[in-house]
N, C-alpha and C positions, 0 to 999 in steps of 0.2 A: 504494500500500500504506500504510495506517495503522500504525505502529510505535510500540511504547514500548522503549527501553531504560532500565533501572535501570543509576546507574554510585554506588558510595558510593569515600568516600576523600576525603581533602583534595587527591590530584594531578587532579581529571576534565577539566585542561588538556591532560593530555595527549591525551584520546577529540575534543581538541575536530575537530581536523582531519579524522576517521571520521565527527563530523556532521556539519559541511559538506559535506564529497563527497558524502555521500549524498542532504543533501539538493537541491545543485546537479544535482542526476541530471534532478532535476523528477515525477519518479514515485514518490518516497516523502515520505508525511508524519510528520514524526518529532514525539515526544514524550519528552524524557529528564526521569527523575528521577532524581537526584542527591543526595543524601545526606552535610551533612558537608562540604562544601567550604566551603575556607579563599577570605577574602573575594579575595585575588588571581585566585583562580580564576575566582571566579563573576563577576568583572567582565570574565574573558575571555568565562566564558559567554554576558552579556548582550550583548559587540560580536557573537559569531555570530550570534545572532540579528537584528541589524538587517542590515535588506534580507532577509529568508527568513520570509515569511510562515508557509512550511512546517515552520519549526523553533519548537520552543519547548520551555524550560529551565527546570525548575523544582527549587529548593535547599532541601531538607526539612533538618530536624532531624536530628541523629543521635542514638539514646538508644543506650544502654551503650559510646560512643565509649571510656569511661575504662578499658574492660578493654585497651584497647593495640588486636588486630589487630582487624582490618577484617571478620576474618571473625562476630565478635558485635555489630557496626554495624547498627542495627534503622530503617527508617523509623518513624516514628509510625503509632501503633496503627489501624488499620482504612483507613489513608490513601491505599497503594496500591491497596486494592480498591477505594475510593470512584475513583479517578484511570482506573483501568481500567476502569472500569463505564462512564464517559463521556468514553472513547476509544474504547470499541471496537473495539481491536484485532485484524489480521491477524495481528501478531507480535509478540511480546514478548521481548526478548534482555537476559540478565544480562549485564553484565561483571562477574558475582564468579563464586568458585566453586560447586559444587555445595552445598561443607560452609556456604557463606553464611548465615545468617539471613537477608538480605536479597534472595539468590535464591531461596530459601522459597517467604518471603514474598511474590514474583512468581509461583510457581510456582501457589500458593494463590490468589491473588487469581485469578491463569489458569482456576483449576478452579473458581472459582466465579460469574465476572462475562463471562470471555469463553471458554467451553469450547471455541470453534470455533479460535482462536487460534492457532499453531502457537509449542510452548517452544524457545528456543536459549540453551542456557550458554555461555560462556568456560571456558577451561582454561589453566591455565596452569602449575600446579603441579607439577613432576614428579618427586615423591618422593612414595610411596603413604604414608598414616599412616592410624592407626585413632583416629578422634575421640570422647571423651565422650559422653555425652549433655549435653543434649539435642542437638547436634551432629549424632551417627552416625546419628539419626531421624531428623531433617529431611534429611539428605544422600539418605540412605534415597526418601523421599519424592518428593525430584524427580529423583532417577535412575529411578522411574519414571515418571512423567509426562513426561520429557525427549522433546522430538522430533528436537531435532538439536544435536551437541554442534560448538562451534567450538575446540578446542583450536591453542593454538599451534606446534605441534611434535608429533612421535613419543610421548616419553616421556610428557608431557601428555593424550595421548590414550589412552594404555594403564592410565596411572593412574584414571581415570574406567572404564575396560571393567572393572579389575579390581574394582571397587565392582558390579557388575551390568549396565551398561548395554553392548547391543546393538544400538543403532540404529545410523542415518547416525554420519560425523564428517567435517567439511574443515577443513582447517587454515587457519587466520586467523593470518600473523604481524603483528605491529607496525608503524603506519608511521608515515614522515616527509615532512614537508612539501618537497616540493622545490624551491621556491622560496624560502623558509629558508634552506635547508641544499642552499650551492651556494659554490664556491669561490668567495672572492673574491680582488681584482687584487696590488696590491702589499701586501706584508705587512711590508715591512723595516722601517717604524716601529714596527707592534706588537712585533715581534721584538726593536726596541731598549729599549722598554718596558719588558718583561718580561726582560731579560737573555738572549734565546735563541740568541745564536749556537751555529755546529756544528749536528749531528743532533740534531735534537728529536723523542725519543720522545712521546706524548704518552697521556693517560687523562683519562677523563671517568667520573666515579659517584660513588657511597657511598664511604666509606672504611671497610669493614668486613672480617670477616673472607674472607665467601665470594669476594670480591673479589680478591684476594692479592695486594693490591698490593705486599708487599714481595719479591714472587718480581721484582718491576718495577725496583726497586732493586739487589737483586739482579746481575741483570743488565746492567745501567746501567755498575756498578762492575765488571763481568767486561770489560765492551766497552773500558774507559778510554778515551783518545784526547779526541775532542769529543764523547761522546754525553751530551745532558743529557734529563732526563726532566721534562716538564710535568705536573703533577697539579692537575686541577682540580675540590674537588669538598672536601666535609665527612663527618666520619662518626666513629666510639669510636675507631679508630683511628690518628688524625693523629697525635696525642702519640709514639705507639708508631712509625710511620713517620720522624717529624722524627730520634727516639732512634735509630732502624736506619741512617738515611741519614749520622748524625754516627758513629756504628760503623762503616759502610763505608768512612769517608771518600769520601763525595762531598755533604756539605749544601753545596757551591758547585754541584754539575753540575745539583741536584733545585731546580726550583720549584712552589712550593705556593700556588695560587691563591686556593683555597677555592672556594666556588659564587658563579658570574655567570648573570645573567638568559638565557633560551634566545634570545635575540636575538643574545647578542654572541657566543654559541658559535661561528657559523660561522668569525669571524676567526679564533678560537686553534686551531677546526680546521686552519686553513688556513697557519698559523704551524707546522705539525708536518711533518714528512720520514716518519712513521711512528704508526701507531696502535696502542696494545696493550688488549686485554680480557685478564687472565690468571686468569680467575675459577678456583677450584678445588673442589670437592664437598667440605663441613663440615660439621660437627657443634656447635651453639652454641645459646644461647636468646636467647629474645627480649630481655631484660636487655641481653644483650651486645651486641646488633644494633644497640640505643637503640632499638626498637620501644612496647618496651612494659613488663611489671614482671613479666611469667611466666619465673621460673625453670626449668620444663621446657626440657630442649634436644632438640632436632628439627635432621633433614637440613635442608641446602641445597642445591641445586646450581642453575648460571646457566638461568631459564628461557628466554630470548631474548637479553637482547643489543641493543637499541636503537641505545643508541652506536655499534656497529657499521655499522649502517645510516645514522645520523646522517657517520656519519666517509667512509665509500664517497662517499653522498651530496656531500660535500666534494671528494670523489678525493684523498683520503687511503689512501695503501695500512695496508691494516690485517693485523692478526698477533693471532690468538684462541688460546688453550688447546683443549681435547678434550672441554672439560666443558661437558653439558648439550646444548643446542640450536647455540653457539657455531660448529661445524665448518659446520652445516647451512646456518647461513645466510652464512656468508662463500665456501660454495663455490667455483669456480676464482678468485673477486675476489683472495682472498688468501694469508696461509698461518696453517699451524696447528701449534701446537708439542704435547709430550707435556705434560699434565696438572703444573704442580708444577714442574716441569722447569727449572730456573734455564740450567741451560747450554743446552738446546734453545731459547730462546727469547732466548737471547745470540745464537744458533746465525743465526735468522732474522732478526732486525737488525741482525746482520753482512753478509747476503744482502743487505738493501735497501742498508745503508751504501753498500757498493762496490761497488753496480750501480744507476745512476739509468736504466739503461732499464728494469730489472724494475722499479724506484718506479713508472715512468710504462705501463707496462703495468699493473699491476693497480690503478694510479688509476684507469684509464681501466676498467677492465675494473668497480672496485667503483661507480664513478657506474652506469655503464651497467644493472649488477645492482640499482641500487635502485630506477631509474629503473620496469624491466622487472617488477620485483616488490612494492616494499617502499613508494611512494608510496598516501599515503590514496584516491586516486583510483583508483590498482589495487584494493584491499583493497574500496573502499566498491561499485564494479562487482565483484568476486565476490562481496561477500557477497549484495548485491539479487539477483543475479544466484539463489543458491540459496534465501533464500527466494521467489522469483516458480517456481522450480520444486516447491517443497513446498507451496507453495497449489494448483498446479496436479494 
């Protein structure tokens, strides 16, 4: 199968794993374009590419990057239909959303260069909004020419039906590399490193609102004893966390990493007794997020959950919120607290504290669930798998 995927953003490190597996399949030849990747990136891009004749990655321009989201990120003018016309593609897959300019622009190029083609978007968003123009046009546009939506979740997929579209949809969640992201052996030096004796909660992301990481603190401080909480990760927030943590009295129990390279993550994975996502459904703008400079404020809530995957992958027993996609995908791996919930979520890292055999049950239980479902090489065999039946 000839493939193009469009992927814009400065992260497309993270799809990098989705095109290897695909293209180690040996039956698809991939063409991504890309858009706007930050030079770290694309030097990941260029190692995929050696040794796979079959892959090949190319890093366009971004014009109107300066409005902040991703979603007004434009290839250059006429570029992806020239790129289409001489790939001739069986399939062409957005990784943005519908409202994209940039899946548009795929879409267009689709109806004009390869009609035979078959359209697949990403989904991810799962809070329905009504977009400006020119926005709600082009959105407009390729919800109907869409041939098959890959949303990641439920709520993702009903936000797109309730725009018009009635075709197919399977759901595509995130993956991780499982050779990465695998426990590794002793860990007591990093632990002395870092100051982690006792129970080590741990968190991994943004440091933003929809995140709630101070529901983590919180908590931390309800449990007293030895529970210390690892945070590793930047975001508008920090200032406002370090302030909460010296309010609670606990800036001895919380450490504050900031962001390390995904290479060393597995360690501090593996440095933690417990994993928390405590994400919670917000209301904020872009401003606040540090996205971008629009003051309109819009929903949030967690679409996926990565880390989560990331953390199992480790066997790390992990503890999610209610919000969003979060329950679905830690299914029996873990547990799930109510929304918000400071004491519920005290409630379930008291649970793991003083039972290391449930720890070592839903470690085992969360590797094995990511293994089963959440590695690129799963993801990249279902999705071939459903384009070779929509050509068919």
């Amino acid at each position: 199968m000839r493939v193009v995927i469009g992927c814009v953003g400065h992260w497309v490190h993270l799809w990098r794993g989705l095109f290897t597996a695909l293209c180690d399949r040996g039956d698809v030849d991939l063409h991504v374009l890309t858009c706007g990747a930050a030079p770290g990136d694309w030097r990941l891009c260029q190692e995929a590419m050696e040794g796979r004749p079959n892959l090949s990655i190319v890093n366009l321009p971004a014009y109107l990057s300066r409005l902040g989201h991703m979603a007004a990120w434009t290839y250059p003018f006429g570029e992806v239909g020239r790129r289409v016309a001489a790939t001739a593609p069986d399939i062409i897959y957005s990784i943005g959303e519908i409202s994209y300019i940039s899946t548009f622009q795929l879409a267009r190029a689709r109806e004009r260069h390869a009609p035979r083609a078959r359209l697949f978007v990403y989904g991810a968003q799962n809070i329905s909004r009504k977009y400006p123009l020119p926005f709600s046009a082009l959105e407009q546009y390729t919800v109907r020419r869409l041939d098959h939506l890959f949303p990641v979740g439920s709520d993702a997929e009903q936000v797109v039906r309730d725009k018009g579209y009635q075709g197919p949809a399977t759901h595509m969640p995130l993956g991780v590399d499982e050779t990465l992201f695998a426990r590794t052996g002793d860990v007591s030096e990093a632990r002395r490193r870092w100051g982690l004796e006792g129970f080590v909660v741990g968190y991994v992301g943004r440091l933003t609102p929809v995140k709630c990481v101070d529901l983590l603190l919180q908590a931390v401080a309800q449990m007293g004893g030895d529970a210390k909480a690892l945070i590793i990760g930047h975001g508008p927030q920090e200032q406002a966390l370090r302030a909460l943590a010296a309010e609670l009295g606990v800036t001895q129990n919380v450490q504050f990493v900031g962001s390390v390279p995904q290479t060393e993550l597995p360690l501090l994975y593996s440095c933690m007794n417990a994993f928390v996502l405590p994400s919670r459904e917000v209301e904020y703008s872009q401003r606040e997020y540090g996205l971008g400079i629009s003051p309109v404020r819009i929903g949030l809530k967690e679409q996926f959950g990565r880390v989560l995957v990331e953390a199992m992958a480790c066997q790390v027993p992990v503890v999610g919120s209610t919000s969003g996609e979060i329950p679905t995908v830690i299914g029996d791996a873990g547990l799930v607290f109510r929304e918000g919930d400071a004491d519920d979520l005290a409630r379930c890292l008291n649970e793991y504290r003083e039972s290391p055999g449930l720890r070592a049950e839903k470690a085992q239980a969360g590797r094995e669930r990511a293994l089963a479902h959440y590695t690129w090489r799963v993801i990249a065999d279902r999705m071939a798998g459903v384009w070779s039946d929509s050509l068919a």
